[in-house]
MIDO-610558 format. One record per residue: y, x, z of N, C-alpha, C, O in turn; residue in three letters. Coordinates in steps of 0.02 Angstrom, whole numbers, padded with zeros to 5 digits, always signed. Layout:
residues N
YXZYXZYXZYXZALA;...
END
This chain:
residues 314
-00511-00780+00466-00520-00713+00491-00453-00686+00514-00402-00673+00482UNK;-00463-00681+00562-00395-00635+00616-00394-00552+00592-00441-00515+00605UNK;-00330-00529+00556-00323-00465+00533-00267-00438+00577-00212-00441+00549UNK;-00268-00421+00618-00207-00395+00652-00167-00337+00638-00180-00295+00682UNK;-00122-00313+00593-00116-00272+00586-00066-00227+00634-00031-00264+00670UNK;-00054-00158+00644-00033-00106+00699+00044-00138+00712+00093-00136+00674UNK;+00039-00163+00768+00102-00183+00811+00136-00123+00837+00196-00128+00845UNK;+00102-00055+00855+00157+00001+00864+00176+00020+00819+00150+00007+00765UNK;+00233+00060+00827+00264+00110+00762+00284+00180+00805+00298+00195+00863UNK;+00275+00217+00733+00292+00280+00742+00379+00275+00756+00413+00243+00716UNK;+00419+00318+00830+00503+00316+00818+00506+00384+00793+00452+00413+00802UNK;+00535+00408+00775+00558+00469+00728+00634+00469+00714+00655+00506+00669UNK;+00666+00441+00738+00738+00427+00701+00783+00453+00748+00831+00486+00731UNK;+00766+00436+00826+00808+00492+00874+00810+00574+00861+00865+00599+00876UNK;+00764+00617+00837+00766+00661+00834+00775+00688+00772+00769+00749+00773UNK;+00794+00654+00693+00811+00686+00660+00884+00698+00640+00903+00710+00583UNK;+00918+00695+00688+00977+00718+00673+00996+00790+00707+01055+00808+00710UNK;+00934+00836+00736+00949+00872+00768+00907+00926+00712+00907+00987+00722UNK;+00885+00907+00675+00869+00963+00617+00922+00992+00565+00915+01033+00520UNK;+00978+00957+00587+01054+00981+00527+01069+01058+00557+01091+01105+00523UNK;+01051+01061+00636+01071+01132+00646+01051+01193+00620+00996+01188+00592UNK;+01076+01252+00619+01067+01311+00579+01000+01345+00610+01008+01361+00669UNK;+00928+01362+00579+00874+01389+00579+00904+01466+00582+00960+01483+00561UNK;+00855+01507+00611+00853+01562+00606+00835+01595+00543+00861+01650+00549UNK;+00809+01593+00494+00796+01591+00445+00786+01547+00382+00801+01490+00399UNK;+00769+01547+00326+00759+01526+00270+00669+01483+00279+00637+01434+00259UNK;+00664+01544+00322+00577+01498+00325+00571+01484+00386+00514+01462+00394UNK;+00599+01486+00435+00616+01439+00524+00642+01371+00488+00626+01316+00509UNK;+00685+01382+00431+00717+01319+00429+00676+01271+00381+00689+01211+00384UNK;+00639+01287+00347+00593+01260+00323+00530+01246+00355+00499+01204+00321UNK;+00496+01264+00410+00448+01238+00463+00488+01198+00503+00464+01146+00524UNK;+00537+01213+00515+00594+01155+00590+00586+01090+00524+00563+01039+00549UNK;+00596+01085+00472+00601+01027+00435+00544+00999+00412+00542+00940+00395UNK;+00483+01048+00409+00440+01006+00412+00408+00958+00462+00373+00908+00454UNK;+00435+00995+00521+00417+00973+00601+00461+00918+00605+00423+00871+00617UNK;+00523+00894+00602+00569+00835+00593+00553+00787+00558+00564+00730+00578UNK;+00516+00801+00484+00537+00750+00441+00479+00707+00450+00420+00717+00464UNK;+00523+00642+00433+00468+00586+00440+00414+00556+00397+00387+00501+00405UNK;+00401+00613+00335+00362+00625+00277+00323+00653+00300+00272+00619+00296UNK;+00311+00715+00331+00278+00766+00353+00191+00730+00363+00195+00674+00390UNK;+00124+00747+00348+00072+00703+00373+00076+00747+00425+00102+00803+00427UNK;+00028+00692+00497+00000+00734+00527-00026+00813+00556-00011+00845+00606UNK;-00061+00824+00513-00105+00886+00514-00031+00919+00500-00004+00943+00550UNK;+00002+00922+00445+00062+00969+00432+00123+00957+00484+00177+00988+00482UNK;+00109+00918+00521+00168+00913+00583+00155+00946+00615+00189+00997+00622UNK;+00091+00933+00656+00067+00972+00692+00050+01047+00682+00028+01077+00731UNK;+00058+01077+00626+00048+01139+00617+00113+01172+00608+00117+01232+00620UNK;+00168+01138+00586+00244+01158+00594+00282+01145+00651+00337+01171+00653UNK;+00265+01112+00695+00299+01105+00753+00264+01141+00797+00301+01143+00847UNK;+00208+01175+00812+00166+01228+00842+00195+01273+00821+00208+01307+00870UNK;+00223+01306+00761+00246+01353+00741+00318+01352+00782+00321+01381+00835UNK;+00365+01324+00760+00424+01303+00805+00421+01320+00907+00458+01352+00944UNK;+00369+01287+00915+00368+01300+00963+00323+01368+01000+00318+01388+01058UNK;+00304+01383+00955+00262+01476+00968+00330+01518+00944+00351+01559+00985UNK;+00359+01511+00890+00428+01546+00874+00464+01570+00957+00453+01630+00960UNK;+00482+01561+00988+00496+01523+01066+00581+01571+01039+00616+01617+01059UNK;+00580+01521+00985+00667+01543+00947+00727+01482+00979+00786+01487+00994UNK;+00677+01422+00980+00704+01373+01019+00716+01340+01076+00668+01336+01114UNK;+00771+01311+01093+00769+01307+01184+00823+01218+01163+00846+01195+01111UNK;+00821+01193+01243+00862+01128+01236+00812+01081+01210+00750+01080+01215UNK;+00866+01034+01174+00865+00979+01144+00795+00999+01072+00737+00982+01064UNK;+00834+01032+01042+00774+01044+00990+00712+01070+01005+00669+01061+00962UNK;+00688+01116+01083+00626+01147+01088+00597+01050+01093+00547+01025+01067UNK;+00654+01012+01141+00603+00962+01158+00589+00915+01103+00536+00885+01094UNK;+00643+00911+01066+00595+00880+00996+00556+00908+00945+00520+00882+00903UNK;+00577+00987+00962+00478+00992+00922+00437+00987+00982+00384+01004+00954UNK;+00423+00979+01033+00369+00941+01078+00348+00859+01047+00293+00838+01028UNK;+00415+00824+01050+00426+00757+01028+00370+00747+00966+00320+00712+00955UNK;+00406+00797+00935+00359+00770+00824+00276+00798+00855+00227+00760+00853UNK;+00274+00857+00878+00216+00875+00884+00163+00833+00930+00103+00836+00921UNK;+00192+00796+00977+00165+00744+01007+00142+00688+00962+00091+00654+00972UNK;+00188+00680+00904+00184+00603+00858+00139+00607+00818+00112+00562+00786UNK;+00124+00696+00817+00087+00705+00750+00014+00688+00795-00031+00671+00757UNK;+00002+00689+00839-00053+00716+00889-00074+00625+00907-00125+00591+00911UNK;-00012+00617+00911-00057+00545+00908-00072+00499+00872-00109+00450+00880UNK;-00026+00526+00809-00070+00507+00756-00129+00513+00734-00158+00468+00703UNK;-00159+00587+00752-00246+00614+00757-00274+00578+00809-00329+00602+00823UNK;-00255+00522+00851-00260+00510+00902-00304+00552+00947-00361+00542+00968UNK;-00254+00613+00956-00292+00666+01025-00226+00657+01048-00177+00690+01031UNK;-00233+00589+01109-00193+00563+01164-00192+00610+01202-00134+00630+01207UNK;-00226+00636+01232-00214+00680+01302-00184+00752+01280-00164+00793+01322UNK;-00182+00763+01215-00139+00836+01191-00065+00796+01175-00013+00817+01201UNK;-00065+00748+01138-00008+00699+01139+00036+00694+01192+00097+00703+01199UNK;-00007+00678+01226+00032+00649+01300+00074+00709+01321+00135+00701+01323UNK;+00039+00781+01340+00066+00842+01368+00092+00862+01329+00088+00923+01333UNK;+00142+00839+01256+00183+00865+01242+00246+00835+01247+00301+00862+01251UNK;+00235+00789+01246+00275+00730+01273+00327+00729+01320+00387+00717+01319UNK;+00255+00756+01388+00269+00768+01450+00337+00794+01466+00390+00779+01495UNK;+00300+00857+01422+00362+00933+01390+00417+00906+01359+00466+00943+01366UNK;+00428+00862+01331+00471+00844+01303+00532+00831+01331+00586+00858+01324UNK;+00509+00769+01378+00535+00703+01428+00572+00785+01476+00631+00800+01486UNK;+00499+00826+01498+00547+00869+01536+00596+00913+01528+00632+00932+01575UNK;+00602+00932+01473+00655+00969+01415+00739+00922+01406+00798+00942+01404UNK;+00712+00867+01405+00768+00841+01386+00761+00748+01431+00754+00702+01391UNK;+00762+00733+01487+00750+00680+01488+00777+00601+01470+00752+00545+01478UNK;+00854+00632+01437+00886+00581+01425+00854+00552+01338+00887+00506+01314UNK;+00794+00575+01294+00771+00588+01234+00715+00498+01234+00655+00490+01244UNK;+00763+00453+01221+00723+00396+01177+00672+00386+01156+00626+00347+01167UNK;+00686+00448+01105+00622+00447+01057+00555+00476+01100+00501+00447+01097UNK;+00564+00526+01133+00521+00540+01176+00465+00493+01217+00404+00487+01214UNK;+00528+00459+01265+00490+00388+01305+00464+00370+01275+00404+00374+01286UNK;+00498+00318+01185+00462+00278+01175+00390+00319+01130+00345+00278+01117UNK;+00380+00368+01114+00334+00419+01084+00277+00399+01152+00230+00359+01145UNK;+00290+00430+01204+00261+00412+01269+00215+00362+01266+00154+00359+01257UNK;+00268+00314+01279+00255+00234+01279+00192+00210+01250+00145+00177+01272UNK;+00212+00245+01174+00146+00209+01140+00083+00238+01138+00037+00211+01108UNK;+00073+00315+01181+00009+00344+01197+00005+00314+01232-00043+00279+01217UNK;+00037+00288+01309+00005+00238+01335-00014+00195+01321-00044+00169+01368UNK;-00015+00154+01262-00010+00083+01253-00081+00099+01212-00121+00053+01223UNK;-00107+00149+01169-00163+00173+01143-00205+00184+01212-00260+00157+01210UNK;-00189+00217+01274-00234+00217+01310-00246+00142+01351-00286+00133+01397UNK;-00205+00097+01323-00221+00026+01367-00207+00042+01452-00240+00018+01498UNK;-00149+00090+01458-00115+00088+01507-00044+00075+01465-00010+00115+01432UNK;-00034-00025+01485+00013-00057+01479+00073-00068+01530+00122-00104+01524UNK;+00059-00035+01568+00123-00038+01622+00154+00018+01626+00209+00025+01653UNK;+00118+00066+01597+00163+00144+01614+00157+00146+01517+00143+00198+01487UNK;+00169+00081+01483+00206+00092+01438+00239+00058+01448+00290+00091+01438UNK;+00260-00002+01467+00317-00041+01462+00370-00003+01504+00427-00023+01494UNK;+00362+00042+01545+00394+00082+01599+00447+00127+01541+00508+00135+01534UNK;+00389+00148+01508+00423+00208+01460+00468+00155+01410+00526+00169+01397UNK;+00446+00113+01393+00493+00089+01363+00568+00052+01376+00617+00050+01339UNK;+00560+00026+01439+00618+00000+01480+00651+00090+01494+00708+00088+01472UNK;+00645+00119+01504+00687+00179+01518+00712+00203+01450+00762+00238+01458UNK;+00696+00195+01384+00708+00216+01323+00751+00172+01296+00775+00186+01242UNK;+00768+00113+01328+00789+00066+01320+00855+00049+01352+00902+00021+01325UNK;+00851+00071+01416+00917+00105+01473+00962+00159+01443+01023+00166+01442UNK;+00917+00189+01422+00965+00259+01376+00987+00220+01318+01048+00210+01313UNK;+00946+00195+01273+00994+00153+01205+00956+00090+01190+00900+00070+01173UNK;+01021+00068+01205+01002-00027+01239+00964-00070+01156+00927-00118+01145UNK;+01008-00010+01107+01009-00026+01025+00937-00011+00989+00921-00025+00931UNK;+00905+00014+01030+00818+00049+00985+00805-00007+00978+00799-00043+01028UNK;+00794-00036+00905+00749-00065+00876+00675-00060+00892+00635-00105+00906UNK;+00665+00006+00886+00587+00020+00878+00558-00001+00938+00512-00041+00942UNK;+00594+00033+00998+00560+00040+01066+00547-00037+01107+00506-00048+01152UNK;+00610-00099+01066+00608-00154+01072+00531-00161+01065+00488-00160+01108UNK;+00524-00169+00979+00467-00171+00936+00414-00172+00974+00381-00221+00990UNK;+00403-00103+00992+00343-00056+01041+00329-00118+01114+00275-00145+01127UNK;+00388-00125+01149+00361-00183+01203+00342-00224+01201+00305-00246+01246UNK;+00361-00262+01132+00358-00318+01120+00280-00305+01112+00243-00344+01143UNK;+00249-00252+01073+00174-00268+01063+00129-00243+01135+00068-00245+01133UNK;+00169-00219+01202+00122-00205+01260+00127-00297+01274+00076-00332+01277UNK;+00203-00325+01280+00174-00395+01314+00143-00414+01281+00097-00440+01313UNK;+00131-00422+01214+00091-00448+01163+00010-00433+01206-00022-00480+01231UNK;-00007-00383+01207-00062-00357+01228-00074-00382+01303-00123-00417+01314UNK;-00034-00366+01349-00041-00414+01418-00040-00483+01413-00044-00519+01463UNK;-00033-00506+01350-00041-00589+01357+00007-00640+01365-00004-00700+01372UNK;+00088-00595+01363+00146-00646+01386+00174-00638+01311+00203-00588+01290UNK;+00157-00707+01271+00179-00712+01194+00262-00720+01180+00293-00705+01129UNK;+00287-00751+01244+00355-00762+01245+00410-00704+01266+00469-00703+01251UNK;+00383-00667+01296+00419-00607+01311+00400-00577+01261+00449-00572+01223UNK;+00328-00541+01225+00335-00515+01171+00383-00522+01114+00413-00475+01087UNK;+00388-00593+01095+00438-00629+01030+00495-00624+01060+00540-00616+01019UNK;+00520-00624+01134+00583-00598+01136+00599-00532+01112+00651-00523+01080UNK;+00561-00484+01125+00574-00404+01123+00572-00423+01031+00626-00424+01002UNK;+00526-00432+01003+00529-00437+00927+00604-00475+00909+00643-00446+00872UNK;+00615-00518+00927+00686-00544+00896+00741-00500+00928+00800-00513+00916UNK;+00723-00442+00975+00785-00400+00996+00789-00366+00934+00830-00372+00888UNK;+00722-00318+00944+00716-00278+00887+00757-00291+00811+00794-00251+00784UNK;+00739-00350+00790+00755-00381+00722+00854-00389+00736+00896-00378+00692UNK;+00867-00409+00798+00920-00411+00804+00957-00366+00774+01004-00374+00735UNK;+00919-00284+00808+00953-00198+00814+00942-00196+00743+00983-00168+00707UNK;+00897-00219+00724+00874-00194+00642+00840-00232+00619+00780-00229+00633UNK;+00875-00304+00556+00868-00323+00507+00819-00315+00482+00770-00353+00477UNK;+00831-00256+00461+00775-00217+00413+00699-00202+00421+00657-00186+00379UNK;+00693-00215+00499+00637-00174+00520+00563-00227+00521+00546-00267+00564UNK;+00523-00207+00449+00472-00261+00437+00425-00272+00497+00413-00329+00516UNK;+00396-00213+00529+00352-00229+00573+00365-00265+00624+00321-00286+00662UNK;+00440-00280+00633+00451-00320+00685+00428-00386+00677+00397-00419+00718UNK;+00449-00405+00612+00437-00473+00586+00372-00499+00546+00361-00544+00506UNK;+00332-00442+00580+00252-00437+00547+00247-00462+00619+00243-00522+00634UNK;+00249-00416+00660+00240-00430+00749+00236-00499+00758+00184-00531+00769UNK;+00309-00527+00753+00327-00566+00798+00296-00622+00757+00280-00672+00791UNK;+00284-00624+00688+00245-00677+00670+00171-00685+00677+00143-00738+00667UNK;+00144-00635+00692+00085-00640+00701+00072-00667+00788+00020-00687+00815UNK;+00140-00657+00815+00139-00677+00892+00137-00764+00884+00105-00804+00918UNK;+00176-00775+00836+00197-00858+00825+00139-00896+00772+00142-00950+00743UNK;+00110-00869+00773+00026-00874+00729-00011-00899+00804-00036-00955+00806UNK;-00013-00854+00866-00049-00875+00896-00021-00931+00941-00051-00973+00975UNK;+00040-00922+00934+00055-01004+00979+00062-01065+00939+00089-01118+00954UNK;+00016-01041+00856+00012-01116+00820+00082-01144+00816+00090-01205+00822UNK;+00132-01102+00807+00204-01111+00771+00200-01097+00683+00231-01059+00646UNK;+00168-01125+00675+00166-01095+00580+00231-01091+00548+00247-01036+00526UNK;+00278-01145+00541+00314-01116+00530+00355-01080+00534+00391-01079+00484UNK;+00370-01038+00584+00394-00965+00605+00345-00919+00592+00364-00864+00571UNK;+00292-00927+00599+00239-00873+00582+00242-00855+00509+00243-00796+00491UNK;+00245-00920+00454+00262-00907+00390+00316-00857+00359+00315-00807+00323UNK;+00378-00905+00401+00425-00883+00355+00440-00818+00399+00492-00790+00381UNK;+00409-00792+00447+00407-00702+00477+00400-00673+00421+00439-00638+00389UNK;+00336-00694+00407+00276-00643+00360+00309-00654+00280+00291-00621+00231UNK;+00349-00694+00281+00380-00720+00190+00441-00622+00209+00428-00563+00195UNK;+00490-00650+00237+00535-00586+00274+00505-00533+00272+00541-00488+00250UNK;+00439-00511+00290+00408-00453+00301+00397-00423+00210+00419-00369+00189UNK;+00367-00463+00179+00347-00459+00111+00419-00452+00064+00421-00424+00009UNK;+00465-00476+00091+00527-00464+00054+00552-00388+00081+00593-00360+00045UNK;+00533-00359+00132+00567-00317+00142+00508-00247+00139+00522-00188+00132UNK;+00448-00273+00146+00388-00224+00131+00343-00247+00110+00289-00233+00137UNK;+00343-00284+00060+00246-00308+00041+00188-00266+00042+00177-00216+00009UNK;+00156-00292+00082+00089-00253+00095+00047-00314+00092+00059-00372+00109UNK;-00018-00278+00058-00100-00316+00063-00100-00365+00146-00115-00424+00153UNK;-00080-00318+00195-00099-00368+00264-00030-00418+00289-00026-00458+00336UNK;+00008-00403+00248+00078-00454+00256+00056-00530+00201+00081-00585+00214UNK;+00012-00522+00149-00013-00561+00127-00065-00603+00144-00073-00664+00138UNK;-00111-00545+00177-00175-00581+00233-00134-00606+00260-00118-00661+00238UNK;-00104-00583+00313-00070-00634+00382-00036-00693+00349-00043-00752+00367UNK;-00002-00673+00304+00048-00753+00280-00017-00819+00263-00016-00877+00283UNK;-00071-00783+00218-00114-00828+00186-00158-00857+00239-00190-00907+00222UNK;-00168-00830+00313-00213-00845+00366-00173-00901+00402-00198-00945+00437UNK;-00112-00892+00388-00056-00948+00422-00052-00997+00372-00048-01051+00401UNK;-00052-01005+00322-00061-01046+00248-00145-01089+00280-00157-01145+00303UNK;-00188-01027+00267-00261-01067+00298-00271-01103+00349-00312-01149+00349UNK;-00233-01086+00403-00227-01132+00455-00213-01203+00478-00231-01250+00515UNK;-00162-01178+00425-00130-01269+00427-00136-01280+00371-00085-01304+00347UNK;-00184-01271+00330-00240-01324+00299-00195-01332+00215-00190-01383+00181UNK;-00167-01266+00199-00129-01262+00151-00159-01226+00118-00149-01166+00122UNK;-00216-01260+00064-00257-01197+00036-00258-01171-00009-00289-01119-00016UNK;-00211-01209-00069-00200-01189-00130-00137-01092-00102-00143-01035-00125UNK;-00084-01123-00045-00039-01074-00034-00106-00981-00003-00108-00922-00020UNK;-00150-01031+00052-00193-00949+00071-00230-00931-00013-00244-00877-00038UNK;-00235-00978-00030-00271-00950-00098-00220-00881-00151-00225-00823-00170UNK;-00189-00921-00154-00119-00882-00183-00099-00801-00138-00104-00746-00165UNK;-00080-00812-00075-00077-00751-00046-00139-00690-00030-00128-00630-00023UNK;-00216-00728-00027-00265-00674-00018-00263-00637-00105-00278-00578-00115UNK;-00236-00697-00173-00246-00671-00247-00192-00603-00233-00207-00547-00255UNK;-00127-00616-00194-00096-00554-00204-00130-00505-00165-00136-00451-00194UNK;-00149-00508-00120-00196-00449-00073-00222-00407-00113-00218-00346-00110UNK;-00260-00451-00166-00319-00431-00216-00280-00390-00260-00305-00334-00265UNK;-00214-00401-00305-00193-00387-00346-00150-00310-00315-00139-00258-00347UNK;-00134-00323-00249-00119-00256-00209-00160-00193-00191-00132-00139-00187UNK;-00228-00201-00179-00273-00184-00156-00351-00196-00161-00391-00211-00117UNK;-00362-00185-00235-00411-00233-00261-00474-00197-00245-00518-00237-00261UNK;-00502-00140-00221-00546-00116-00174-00559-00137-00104-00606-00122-00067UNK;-00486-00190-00091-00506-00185-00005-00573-00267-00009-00582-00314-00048UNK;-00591-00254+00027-00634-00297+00032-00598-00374+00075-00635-00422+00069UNK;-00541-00385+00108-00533-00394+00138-00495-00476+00094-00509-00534+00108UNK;-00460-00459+00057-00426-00508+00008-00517-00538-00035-00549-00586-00013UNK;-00524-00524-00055-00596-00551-00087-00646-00594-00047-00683-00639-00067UNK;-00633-00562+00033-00683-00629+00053-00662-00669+00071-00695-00720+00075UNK;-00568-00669+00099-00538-00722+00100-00511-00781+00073-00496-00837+00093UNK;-00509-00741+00006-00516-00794-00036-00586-00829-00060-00597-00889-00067UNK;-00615-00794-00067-00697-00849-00071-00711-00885-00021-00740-00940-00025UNK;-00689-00851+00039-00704-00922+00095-00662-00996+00080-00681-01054+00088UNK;-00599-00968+00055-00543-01020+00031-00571-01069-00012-00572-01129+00003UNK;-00600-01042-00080-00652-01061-00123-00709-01099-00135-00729-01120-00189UNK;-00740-01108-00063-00785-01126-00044-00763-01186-00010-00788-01242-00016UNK;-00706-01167+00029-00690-01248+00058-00652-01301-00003-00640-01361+00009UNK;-00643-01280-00045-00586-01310-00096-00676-01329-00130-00654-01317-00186UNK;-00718-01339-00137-00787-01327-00191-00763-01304-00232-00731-01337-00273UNK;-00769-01232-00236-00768-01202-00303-00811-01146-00282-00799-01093-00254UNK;-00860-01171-00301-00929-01128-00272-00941-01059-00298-00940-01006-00267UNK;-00957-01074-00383-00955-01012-00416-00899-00961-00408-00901-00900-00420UNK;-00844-01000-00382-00807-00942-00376-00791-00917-00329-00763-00862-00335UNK;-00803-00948-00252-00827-00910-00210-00869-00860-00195-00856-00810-00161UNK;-00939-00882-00230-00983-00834-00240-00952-00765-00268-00961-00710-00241UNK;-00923-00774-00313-00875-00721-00361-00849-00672-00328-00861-00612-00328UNK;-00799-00716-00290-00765-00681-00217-00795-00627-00193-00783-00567-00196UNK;-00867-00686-00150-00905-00626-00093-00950-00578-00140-00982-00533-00113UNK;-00954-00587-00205-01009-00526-00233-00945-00455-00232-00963-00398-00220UNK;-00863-00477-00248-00826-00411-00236-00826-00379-00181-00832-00318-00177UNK;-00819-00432-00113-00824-00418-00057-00864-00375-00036-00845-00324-00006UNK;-00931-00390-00051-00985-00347-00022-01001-00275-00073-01032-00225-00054UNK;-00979-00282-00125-00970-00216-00157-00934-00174-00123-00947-00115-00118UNK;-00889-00202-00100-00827-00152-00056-00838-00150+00001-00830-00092+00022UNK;-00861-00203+00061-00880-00209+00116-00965-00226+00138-00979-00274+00173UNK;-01013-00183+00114-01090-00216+00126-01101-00217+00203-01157-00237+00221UNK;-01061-00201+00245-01073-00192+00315-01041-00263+00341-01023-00252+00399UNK;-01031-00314+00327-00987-00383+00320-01053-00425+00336-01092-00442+00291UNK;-01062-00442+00406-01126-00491+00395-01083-00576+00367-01118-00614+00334UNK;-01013-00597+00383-01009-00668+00376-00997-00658+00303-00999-00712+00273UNK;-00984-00600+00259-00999-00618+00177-01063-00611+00152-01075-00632+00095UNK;-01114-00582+00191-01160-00600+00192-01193-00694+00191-01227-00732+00156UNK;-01156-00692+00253-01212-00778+00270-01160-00823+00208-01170-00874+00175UNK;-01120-00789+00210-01058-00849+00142-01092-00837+00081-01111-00886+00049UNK;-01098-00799+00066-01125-00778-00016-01203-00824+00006-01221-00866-00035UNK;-01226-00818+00040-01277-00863+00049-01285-00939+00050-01333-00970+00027UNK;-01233-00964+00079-01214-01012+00077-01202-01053+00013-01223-01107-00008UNK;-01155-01000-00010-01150-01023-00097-01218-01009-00138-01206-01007-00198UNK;-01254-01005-00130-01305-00985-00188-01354-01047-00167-01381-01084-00208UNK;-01364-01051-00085-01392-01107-00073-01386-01191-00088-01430-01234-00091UNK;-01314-01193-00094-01278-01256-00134-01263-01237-00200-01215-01266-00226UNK;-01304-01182-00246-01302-01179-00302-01382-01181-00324-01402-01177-00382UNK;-01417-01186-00276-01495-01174-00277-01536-01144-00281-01597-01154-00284UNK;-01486-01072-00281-01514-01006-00280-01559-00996-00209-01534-00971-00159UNK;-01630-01020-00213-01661-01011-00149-01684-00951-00113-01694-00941-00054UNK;-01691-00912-00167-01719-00837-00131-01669-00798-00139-01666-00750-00100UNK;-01626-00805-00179-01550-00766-00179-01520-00797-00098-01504-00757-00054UNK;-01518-00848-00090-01482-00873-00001-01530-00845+00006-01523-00791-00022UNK;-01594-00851+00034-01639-00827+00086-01620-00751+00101-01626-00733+00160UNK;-01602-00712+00062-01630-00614+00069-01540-00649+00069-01553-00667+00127UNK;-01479-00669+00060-01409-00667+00097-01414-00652+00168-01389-00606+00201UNK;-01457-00704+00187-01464-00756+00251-01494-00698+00295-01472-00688+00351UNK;-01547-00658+00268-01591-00610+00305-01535-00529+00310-01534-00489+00357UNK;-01501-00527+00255-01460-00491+00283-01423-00483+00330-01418-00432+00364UNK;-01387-00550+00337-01309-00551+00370-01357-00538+00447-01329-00504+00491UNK;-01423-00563+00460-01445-00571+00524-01455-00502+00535-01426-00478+00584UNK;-01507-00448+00487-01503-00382+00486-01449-00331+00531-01466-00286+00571UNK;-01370-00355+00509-01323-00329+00509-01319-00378+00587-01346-00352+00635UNK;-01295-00426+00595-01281-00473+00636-01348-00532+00669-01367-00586+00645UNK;-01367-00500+00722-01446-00528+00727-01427-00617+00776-01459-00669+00781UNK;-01364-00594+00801-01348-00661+00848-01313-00724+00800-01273-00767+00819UNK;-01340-00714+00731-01268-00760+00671-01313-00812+00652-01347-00825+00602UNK;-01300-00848+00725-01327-00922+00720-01339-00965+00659-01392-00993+00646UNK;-01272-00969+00617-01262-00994+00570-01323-00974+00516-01365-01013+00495UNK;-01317-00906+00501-01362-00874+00477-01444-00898+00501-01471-00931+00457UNK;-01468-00891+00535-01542-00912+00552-01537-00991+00573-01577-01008+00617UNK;-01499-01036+00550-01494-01118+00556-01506-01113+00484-01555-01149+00473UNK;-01483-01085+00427-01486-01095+00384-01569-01044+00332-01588-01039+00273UNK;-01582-01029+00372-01645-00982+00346-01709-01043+00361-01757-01062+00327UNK;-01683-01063+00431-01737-01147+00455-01743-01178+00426-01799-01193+00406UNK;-01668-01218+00394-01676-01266+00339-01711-01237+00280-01754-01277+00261UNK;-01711-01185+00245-01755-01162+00210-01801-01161+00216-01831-01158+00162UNK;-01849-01164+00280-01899-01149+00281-01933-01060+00279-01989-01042+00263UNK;-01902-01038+00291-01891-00972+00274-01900-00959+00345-01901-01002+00389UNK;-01909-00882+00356-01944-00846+00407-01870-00797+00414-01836-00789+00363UNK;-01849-00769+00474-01804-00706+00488-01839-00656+00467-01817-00599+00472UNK;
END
């Protein structure tokens, strides 16, 4: 199972150095900081940087980065087209503003207009040759247009500008996943986990483990998924599928009964949990699997090949 996780990122880092300046007040300066900071959720960005910018206390550089945050927050709600026009405002406030373009950039890249993001990003990029992020950000439009090698270039820029920066090396391994480079895809996703472990840095490592037929290692990485995130449904069926190919039936089964507790909308843990019960001889337990997954998924071949051999009816 292909988990892709978010190849854009939020940039935020051009514009917080312009919140050190002196607020008009005690409580201007406490909304300007909520509008800056890169803690702030959403909804509270957007309601402090509206304030900022209704204040109309601010002009320059700072009116256009509260446009900037208030844009980020906006597309984080993903309401792109209020996003975009603040943006706009932004870019026109201040056009030499990075963070802006690449802010831009990635509403385009949400609207699957990939050329008037890579645009925004090559210009964010002209201004500071050093953005990590905005690297990052291109790297996932070529990613998305289909050129894997220019993408993994922009990702190894990125990583260049910044070491540190996991999603790059989530990116670019999941780019080297699809050109069936495992070992770069691995040891990306090993880097990513050293520098951010997450549940889908474990999926991706363990899907590159599964691939090349290393199953004790995907077994091991979907167990940490589980041990990270033991509600997600997502580590549980991967490892029972794992389970299942290793014969360890019952405990695949095991797997997909967590799975579907957490995920019942899952037709292939459906036809899997079926599968296992059927090579455990559970015949009417597979059958009502089998009739599910088709329920949910009416074209799951697999699923109604195996309801035939039963003898069983859809």
């Amino acid at each position: 199972m292909r988990i892709l996780t978010c190849l854009t990122a939020s940039l935020l880092g051009a514009a917080v150095t312009l919140a050190q300046a002196p607020a008009a007040s005690a409580e201007d300066d406490k909304t300007w900081r909520a509008c800056v900071s890169t803690t702030t959720t959403p909804d509270d960005k957007v309601a402090a940087c509206g304030a900022v910018i209704e204040a109309k206390r601010e002009t320059g550089k700072r009116l256009a980065a509260a446009y900037c945050f208030r844009g980020h927050g906006l597309t984080e709600k993903r309401q792109l087209d209020a996003a975009l026009a603040d943006l706009n405002e932004s870019i026109r406030l201040d056009p030499t503003s990075a963070c802006a373009l690449t802010n831009r950039g990635r509403v385009y890249a949400f609207k699957r207009d990939l050329d008037r993001a890579v645009a925004d990003y090559d210009d964010a990029l002209r201004i500071d040759p050093a953005f990590a992020l905005a690297y990052n950000n291109r790297g996932d439009a070529w990613f998305n247009k289909g050129d894997l090698d220019r993408a993994i270039a922009d990702f190894s820029a990125a990583i260049k500008h910044n070491p540190a920066l996991a999603i790059a090396y989530s990116n670019r391994g999941y780019a080297y996943h699809r050109k069936r480079d495992m070992a770069r895809a691995a040891a990306d996703y090993t880097t990513e986990i050293k520098l951010r472990p997450s549940m889908l840095a474990y999926i991706n490592r363990g899907n590159v483990h599964r691939d090349n037929e290393q199953l004790d290692r995907a077994a091991a990485d979907y167990g940490e998924a589980i041990k990270m995130a033991p509600t997600d449904a997502r580590g549980w069926r991967n490892r029972g599928m794992i389970r299942l190919f290793q014969g360890d039936t019952k405990g695949g089964l095991a797997d997909y009964d967590k799975a579907l507790q957490y995920d019942p909308a899952d037709a292939y843990s459906w036809n899997n949990r079926g599968q296992a019960k059927m090579w455990l001889g559970d015949k009417a337990g597979a059958i009502a699997d089998f009739r599910k997954a088709l329920e949910i998924s009416p074209n799951l071949r697999i699923a109604s090949e195996s309801l035939q051999r039963l003898g069983a009816a859809q």
